[in-house]
C-alpha positions in Angstrom: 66.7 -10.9 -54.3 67.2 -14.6 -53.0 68.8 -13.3 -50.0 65.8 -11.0 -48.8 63.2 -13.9 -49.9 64.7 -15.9 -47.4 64.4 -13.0 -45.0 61.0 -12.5 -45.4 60.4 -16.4 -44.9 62.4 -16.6 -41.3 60.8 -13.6 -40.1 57.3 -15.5 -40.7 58.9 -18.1 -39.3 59.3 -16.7 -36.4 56.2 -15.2 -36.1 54.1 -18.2 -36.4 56.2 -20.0 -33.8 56.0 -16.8 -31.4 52.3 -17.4 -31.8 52.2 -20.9 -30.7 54.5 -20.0 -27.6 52.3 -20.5 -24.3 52.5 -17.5 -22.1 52.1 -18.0 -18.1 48.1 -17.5 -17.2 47.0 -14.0 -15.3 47.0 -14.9 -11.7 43.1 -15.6 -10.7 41.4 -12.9 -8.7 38.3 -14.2 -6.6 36.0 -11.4 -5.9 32.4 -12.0 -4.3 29.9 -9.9 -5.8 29.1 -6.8 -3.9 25.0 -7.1 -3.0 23.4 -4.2 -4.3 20.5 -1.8 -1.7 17.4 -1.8 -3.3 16.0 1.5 -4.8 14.6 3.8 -2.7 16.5 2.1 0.3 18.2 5.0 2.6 19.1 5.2 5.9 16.7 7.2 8.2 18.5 10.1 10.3 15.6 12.3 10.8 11.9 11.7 12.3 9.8 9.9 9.9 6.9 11.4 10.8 4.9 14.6 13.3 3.6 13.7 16.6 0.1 12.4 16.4 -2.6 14.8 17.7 -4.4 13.4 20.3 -7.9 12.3 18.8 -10.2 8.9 19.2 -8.4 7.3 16.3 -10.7 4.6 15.8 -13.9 6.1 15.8 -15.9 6.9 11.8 -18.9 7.9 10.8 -21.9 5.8 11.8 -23.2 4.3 8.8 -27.3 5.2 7.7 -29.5 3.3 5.9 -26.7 1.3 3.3 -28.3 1.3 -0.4 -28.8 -1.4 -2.4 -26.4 -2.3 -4.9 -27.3 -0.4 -8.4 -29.3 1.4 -6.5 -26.3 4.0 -5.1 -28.3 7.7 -4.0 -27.9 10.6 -6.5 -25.6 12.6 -6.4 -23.5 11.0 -4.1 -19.9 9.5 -4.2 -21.1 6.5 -4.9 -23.3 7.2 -8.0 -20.4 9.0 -9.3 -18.6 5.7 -8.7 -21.5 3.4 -9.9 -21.8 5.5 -13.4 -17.8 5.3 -13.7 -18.6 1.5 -13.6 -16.2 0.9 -11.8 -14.4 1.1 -8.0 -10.7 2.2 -7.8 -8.8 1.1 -5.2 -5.3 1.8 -4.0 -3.8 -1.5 -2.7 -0.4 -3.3 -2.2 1.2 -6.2 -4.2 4.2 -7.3 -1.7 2.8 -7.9 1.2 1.9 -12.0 1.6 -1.5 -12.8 2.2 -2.9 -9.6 2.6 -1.9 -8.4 -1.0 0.2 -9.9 -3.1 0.6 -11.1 -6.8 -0.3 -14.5 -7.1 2.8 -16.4 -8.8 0.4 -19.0 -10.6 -1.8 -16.3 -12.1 -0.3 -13.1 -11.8 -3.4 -12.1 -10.4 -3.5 -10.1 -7.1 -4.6 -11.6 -4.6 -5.2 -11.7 -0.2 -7.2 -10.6 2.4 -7.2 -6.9 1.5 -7.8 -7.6 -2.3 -10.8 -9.3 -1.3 -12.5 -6.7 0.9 -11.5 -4.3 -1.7 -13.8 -6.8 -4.4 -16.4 -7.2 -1.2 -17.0 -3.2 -1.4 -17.2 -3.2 -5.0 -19.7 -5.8 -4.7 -22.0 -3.7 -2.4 -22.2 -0.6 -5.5 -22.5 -2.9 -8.3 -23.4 -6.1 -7.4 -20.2 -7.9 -9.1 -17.0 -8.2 -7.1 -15.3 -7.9 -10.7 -16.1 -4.4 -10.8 -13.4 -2.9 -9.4 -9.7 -1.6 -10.9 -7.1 -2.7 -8.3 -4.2 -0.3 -8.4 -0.6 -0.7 -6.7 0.4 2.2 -4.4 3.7 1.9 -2.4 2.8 2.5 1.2 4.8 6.1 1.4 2.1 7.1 -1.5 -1.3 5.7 -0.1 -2.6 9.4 1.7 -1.4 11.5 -1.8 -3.3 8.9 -4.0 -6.5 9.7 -2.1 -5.6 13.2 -1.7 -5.5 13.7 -5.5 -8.6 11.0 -6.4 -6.1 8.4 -8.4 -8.2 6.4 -6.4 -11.4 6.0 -4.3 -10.2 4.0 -1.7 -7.1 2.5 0.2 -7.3 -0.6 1.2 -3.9 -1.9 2.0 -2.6 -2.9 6.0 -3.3 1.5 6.2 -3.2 1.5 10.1 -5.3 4.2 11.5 -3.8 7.0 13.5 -4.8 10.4 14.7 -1.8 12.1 12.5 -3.2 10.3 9.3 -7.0 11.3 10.4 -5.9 15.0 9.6 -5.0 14.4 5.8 -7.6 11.4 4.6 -10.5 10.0 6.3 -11.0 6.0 7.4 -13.6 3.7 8.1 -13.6 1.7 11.5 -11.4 -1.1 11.7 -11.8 -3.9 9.7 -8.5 -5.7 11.5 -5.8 -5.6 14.2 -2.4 -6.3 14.1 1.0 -5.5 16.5 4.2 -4.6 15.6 6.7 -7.1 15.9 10.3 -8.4 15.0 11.8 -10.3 11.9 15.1 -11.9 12.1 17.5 -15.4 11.3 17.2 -17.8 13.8 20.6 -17.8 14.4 20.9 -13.8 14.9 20.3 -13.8 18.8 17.8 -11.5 18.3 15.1 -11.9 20.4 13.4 -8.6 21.9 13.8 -5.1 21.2 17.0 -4.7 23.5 18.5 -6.6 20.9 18.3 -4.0 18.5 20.8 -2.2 20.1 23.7 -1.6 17.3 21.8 -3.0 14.9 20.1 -2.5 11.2 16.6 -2.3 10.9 14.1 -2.4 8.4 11.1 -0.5 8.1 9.4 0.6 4.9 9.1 4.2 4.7 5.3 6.3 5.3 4.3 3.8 7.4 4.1 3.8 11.8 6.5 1.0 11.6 8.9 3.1 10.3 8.4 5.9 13.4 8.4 3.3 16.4 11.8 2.0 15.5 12.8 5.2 15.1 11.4 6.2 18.5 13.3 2.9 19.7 15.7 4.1 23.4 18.5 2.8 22.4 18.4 3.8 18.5 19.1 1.4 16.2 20.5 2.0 12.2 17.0 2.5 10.5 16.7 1.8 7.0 13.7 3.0 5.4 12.6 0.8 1.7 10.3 1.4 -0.5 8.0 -2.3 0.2 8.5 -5.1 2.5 10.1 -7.2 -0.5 13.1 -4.9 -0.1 13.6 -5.7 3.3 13.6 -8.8 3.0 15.7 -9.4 0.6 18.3 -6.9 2.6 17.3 -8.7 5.5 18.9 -12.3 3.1 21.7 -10.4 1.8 23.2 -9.5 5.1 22.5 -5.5 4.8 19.8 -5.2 7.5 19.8 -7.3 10.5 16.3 -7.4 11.7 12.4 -6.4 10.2 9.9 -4.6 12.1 6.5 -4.0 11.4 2.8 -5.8 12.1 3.0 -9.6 12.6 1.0 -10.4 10.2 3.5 -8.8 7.5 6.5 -11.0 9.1 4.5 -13.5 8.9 4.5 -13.3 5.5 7.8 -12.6 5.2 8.7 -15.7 7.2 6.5 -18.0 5.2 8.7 -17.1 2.0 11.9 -17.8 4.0 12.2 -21.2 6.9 15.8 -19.3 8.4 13.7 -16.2 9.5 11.2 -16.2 12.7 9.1 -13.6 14.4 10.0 -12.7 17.6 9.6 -10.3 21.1 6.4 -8.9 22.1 4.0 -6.2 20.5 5.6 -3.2 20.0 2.7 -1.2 19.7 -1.0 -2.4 18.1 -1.9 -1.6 14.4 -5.2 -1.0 13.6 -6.3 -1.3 9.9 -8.6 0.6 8.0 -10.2 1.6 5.0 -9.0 4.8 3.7 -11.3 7.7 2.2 -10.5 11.0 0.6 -11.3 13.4 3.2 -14.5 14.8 3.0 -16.3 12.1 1.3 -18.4 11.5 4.3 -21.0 9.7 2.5 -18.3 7.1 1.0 -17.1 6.4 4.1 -21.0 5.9 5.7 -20.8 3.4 2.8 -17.9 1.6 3.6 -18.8 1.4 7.4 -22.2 -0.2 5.8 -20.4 -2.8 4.1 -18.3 -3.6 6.7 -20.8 -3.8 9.1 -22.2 -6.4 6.4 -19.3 -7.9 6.0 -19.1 -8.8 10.1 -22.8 -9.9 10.2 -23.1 -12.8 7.5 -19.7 -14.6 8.1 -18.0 -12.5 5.0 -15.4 -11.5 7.7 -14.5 -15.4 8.5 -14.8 -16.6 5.1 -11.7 -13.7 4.5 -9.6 -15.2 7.4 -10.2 -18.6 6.9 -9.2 -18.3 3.1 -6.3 -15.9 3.9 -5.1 -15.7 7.2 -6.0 -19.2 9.2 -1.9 -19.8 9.5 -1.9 -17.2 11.9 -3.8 -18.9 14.3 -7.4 -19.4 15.1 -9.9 -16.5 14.0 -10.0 -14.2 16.6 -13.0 -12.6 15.0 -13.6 -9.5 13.4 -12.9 -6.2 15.4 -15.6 -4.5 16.8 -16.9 -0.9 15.1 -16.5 2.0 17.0 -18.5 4.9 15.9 -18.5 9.1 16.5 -21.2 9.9 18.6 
């Protein structure tokens, strides 16, 4: 009995000082973090979009006699709109000073948010009246299609093939499609492309013209211009293309990243309309036409977009004879 008590005892012995033995450390492995694509980001192998019919893109109904606000005719669009109470609009919430979430407020907020307010203003009489709804740009033509909202007003260029599924107003501003890259990328034209990775975000004419591009670059197609950008910091994409005053944007948010080359092709925005609401977009071309005339049009610019340069003044309307 002594003999296996004394047993017992060196085996615990042994145990305890086996626990207080050091053993060697693993050896350290350094691995860097793999960055992760956005969702929705995909390489584009196929055209993004038809060819345009031809057609006078920019032309819209000529506005009549534009009704006072509260005072919408009956009947129309816009005294179905007016007994609603209020105006729905489709707009965007990534793109900087056009429309954008305000980090101070978390209110949206830009050029486009406050046209959208300047319409609602011109049914009801109060800017407030209005429900500002995000739409990713690939969505902006199905959310008038299916009346989730009245109107788009979000950097929506105006192009013949888009004229065939939703109706605009005239244009309310012009941009051209540019470049994004780090200064210390050597890119500097579209020549440069060559080999390379760019961003575009997908449903948009951005997207089409790099595609287009002779050579062909990698095109990656995102969901907003966020993503890219943030592919475009992480090393997955090596350049941005799309209207200035998007990169512009972009570039504000980030000192490494410049805009460069010439235009790749003009972008003119406008206000989109569920097709076959003619009198809506009458409306809207009466607002707008408003909205040139009493220095509304400045006030946007000079509130919004004056670090793009000096106002080069609101573009001129072009209407269907």
């Amino acid at each position: 009995m002594r003999a296996r008590v004394v047993t017992v005892l060196l085996a615990a012995a042994l145990a305890v000082a086996g626990c207080g033995a050091s053993s060697p450390p693993p050896p350290s492995v350094s691995l860097a973090p793999a960055p992760v694509r956005p969702a929705g980001a995909q390489e584009i192998t196929t055209t993004p979009q038809a060819a345009q019919a031809d057609c006078n893109a920019e032309a819209s109904l000529r506005p009549g006699t534009q009704p006072s606000p509260g005072a919408m005719p009956p009947g129309s669009t816009m005294a179905a709109i007016e007994a609603r109470g209020r105006l729905i609009v489709g707009v965007d919430q990534n793109t900087f000073m056009f429309g954008f979430r305000d980090p101070s407020s978390g209110q949206l907020a830009g050029f486009d948010i406050d046209l959208a307010r300047e319409i609602a203003r011109r049914i009801f009489g109060d800017p407030d009246r209005v429900d500002l709804q995000v739409v990713d740009a690939g969505q902006r033509e199905s959310a008038l299609q299916s009346g989730q909202v009245d109107l788009v007003v979000r950097t929506f260029s105006v192009t013949c093939a888009r004229k065939e599924k939703v109706d605009f107003s005239t244009v309310y501003f012009y941009a051209n499609q540019r470049i994004l890259a780090s200064r210390a990328s050597r890119i500097d034209s579209v020549a440069s492309l060559s080999g390379k990775r760019v961003c575009a975000v997908i449903g948009t004419t951005s997207l089409t013209r790099v595609y287009e591009l002779k050579p062909k670059p990698t095109l990656i197609g995102a969901t907003n211009w966020t993503d890219c950008l943030v592919m475009l910091q992480q090393s997955q994409a090596d350049a941005i293309s799309t209207d200035d005053v998007v990169l512009s944007g972009l570039a504000a948010q980030d000192p490494d990243l410049q805009v460069v080359g010439p235009s790749l092709g003009i972008e003119p925005y406008g206000v989109g309309v569920k097709k076959g609401n003619e009198d809506l977009v009458r409306f809207v071309n009466g607002a707008l036409a408003q909205i040139r005339a009493d220095g509304t049009w400045e006030r946007l610019y000079a509130t919004w977009l004056r670090s793009l340069g000096p106002s080069p003044g609101p573009p001129e309307a072009r209407y269907q004879d």
